[in-house]
N, C-alpha and C positions, 0 to 999 in steps of 0.2 A: 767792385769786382766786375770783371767783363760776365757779359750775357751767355757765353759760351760755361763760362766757369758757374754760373749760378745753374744753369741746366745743367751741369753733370751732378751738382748736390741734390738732385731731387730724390723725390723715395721711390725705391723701384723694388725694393728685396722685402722681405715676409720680416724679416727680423728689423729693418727700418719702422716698418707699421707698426709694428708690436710695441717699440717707444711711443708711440702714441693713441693707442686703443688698446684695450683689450681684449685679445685675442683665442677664444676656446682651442684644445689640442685636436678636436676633429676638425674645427674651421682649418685652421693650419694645415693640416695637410690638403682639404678641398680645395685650399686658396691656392697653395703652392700648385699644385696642378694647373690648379686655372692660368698662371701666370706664363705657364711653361708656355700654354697654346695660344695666350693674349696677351704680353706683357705688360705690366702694370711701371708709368711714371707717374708722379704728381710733383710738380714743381715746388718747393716750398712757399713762394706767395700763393698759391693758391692752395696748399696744406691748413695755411694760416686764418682762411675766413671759415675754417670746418669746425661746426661746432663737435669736438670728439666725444664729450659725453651723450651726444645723441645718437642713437646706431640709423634711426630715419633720416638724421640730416641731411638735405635737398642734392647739396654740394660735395659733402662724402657719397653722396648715391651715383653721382656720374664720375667721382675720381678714384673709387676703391674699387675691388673687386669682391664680388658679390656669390654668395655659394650660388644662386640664380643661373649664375654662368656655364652652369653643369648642364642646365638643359639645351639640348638642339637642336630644338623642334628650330622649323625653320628653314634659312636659307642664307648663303653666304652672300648670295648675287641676287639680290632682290629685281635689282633695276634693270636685267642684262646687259653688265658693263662689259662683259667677255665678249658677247655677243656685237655689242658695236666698237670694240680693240680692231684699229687698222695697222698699229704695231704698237709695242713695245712702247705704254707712256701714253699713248693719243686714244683718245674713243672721239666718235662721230655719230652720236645718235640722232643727233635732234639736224637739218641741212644747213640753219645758220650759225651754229656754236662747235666750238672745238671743244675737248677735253683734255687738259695735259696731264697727268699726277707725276709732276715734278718732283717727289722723291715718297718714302716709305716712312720718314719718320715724321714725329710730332713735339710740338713741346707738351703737351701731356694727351696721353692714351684714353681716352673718355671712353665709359665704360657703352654707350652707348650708340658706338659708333660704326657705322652702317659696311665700313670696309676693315671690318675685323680680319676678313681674310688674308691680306695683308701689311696692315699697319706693324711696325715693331717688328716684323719679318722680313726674314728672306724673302724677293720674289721677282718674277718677272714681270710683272706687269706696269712698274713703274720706267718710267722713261730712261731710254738708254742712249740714243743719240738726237740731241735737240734738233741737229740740223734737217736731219730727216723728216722732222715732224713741222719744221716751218716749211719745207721745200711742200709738204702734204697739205697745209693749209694757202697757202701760194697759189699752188692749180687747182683748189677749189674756192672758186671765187664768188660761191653760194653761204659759203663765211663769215659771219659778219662781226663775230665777239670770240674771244679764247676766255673759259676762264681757267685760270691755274690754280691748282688743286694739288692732293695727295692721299695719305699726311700733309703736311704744312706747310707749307711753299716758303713761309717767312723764317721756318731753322737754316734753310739753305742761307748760306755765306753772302752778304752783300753783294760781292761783285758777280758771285754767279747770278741772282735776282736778276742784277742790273744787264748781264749779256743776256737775259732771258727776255724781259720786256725791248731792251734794245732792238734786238732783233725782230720781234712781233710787230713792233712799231713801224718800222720799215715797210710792212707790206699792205699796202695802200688800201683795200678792199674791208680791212679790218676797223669797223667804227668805234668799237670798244675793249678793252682788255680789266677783265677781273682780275682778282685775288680772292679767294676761300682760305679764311683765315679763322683759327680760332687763340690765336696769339695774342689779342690786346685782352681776351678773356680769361684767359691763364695763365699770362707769363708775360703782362705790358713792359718788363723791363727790355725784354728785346727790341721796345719802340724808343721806350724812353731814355735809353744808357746808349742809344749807338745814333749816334747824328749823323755818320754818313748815311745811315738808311734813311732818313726824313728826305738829306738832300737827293738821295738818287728819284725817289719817290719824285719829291718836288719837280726832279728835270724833265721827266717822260708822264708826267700829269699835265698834258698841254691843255690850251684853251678851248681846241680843234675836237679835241679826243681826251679826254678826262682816262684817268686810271679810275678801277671801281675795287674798294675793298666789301667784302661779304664777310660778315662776323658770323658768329653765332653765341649771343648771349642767350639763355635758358629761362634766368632766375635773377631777382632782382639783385640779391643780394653778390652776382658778379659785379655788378655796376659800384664796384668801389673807386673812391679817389683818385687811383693809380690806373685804373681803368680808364676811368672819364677822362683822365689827363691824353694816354696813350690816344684813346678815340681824337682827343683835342689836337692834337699833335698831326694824324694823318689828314684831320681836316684842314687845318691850315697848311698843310703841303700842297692844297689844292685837290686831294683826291674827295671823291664821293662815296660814304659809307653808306648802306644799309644792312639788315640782318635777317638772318633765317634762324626761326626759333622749332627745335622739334618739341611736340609735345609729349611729356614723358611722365609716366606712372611716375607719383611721390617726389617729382619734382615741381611742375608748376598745371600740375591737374586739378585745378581750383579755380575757377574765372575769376577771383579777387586776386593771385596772384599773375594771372597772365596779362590783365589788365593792368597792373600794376607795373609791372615789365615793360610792355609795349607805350604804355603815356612815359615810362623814363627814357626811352630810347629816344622819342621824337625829342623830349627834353632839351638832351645833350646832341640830338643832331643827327641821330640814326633813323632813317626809314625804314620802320616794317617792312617786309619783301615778301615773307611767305612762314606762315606755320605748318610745318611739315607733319605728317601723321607718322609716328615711329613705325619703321619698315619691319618686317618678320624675319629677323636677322636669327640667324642661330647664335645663342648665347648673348640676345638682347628681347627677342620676342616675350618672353616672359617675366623679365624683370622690368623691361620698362612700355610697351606697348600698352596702349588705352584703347579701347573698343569704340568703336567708328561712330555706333549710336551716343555713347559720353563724351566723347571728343566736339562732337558736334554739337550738342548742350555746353558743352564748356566755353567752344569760342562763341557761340552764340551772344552768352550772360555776359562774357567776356567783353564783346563786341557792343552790349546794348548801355553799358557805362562807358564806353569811348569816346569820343569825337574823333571829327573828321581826319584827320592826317593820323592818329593813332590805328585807324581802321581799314587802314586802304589794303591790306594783305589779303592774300589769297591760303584759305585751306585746303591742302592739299596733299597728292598722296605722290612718289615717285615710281610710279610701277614699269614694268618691263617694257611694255605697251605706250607710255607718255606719262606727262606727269598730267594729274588729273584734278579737277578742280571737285571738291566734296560742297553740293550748290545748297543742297536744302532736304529735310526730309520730312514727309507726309505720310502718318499712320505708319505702316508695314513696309516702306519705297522709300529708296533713298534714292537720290536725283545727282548726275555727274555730269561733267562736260570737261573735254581733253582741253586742258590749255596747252600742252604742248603733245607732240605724237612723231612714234617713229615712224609711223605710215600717215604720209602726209592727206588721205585721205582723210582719214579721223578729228584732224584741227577743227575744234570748234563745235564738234559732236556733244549733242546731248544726249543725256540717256539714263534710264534706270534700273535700279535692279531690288528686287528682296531682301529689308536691314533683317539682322539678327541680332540681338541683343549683345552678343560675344565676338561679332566679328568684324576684324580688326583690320583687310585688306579685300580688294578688290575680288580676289581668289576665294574669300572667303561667301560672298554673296551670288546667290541664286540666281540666275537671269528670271526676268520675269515670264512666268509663263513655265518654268524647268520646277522641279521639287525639291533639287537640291544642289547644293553648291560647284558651281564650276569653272573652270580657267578659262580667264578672259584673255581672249588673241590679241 
């Protein structure tokens, strides 16, 4: 069956789930609401590794919808991606990276997912005319990487893909080009059922300039057969994988699991890149965010069974302000340093502030010296 046709069997509807859990009459209705505001897919191979007699299970926790999702504490734009929109599709936060979201959809809807606001929706802030957005990356020639983003860059149609990096590739100033994908995690058949995609991959992965795919595996148990294989597949097209793993309540917030995770990835071929600190998303901050002082114990223990190549990540927070590296903490002070910033003054800054046991972003800690919590510029 083509990969088009396997993504539309997935489970999107209340009465779909309901064949496969069991479902209370108040959930039902909280769920259906939820769905209205955040639509719920889950592809069937990835239905398939869910254990359903568990209601905790790791992998039903980021593909179900969750009564959780009522709450809104939070923020839709944690990062200020509005904030750095120069049109329609492009952001420009960081001066040597572009940002495309090449479309709005996903092969599955993860419940944890930092652009709730518009995944599965209407919107405009996904890309409307490509050209525009190369002509914008062209004259700025402080550029140095695109990566492509969304939703999923890889549902889009092969030969769109292929006019998309085509084009990118042409413009000389540009040393690298990503993909943010969580496709070989959810739904590897779309690697493994369509060989023109390998080969287009294969043609614009030059020696000069490599393509880079960005995964996001969570949990050991994504890294099935079908997985490994799809990962196998973009590595021998020549491209470069590594992965961005968020960490998430009652998924792999346990250093035996996260360790466990990151030694399979180096395994098979994937470089850690970064553990993300779950953002304070509205209709995520509460189901799945971990508090900054556990998070930090976590990858620590995590960190103190690894070796060298399993280790090499950064933890890390995405805030409005730069993404920021979580360094270390000592008694009541937690210690940061911007690895990346939209004011390029900041690169490189270290700096502390007052941990609190409960909090879980940057916003949420004290400056030192202040008594109580306040927004970092």
């Amino acid at each position: 069956m083509a990969w088009q046709n396997q993504l539309k069997q997935s489970i999107c509807t209340i009465d779909q789930l309901r064949r496969l859990t069991e479902i209370t009459s108040g959930d039902e209705k909280k769920l259906s609401h939820i769905i209205v505001k955040h639509p719920m897919r889950v592809p069937g191979y990835y239905a398939s590794l869910v254990d359903w007699l568990d209601p905790d299970d790791p992998i039903r926790r980021m593909a179900v919808p969750h009564t959780d999702e009522l709450d809104v504490s939070g923020s839709y734009d944690t990062g200020g991606e509005i904030q750095s929109t120069k049109m329609p599709g492009l952001q420009h936060k960081y001066a040597e990276t572009a940002l495309i979201l090449t479309t709005n959809r996903c092969a599955m809807y993860c419940r944890h997912c930092f652009r709730k606001r518009l995944v599965g929706l209407p919107t405009e802030e996904v890309m409307k005319r490509f050209g525009d957005a190369a002509r914008y990356i062209e004259q700025h020639t402080e550029i140095t990487n695109v990566l492509l983003s969304g939703g999923d860059p890889l549902v889009l149609g092969t030969g769109v893909i292929e006019r998309i990096v085509e084009r990118l590739s042409d413009i000389g100033h540009l040393r690298y080009i990503r993909i943010g994908t969580r496709v070989p995690v959810v739904f590897p058949a779309r690697i493994l059922d369509d060989g023109d995609l390998i080969g287009v991959l294969r043609r614009l992965s030059r020696p000069a300039r490599r393509l880079h795919v960005v995964t996001q595996f969570n949990h050991p148990r994504e890294l099935t057969p079908l997985a490994v294989r799809a990962v196998d597949r973009l590595l021998g097209a020549g491209l470069v994988v590594s992965n961005q793993t968020i960490l998430l309540k009652g998924v792999n917030d346990e250093a035996g699991t996260l360790a466990d995770l990151l030694r399979r990835l180096v395994g098979i071929g994937i470089s850690p890149y970064y553990v993300f600190q779950c953002r304070p998303v509205k209709r995520v901050k509460r189901h799945f965010q971990v508090p900054l002082a556990r998070g930090y114990r976590i990858v620590e223990d995590a960190k103190s069974t690894l070796d060298g190549l399993s280790k090499r990540f950064r933890y890390v927070m995405s805030h409005r302000s730069g993404k920021i590296e979580i360094v270390g903490i000592s008694g009541d002070e937690i210690y940061l340093k911007y690895h990346q910033a939209r004011d390029a003054s900041n690169l490189g800054r270290f700096f502390k502030r007052y941990l609190t046991e409960d909090a879980g972003w940057l916003d949420d800690l004290p400056r030192v010296g202040e008594g109580s919590a306040s927004t970092a510029s």
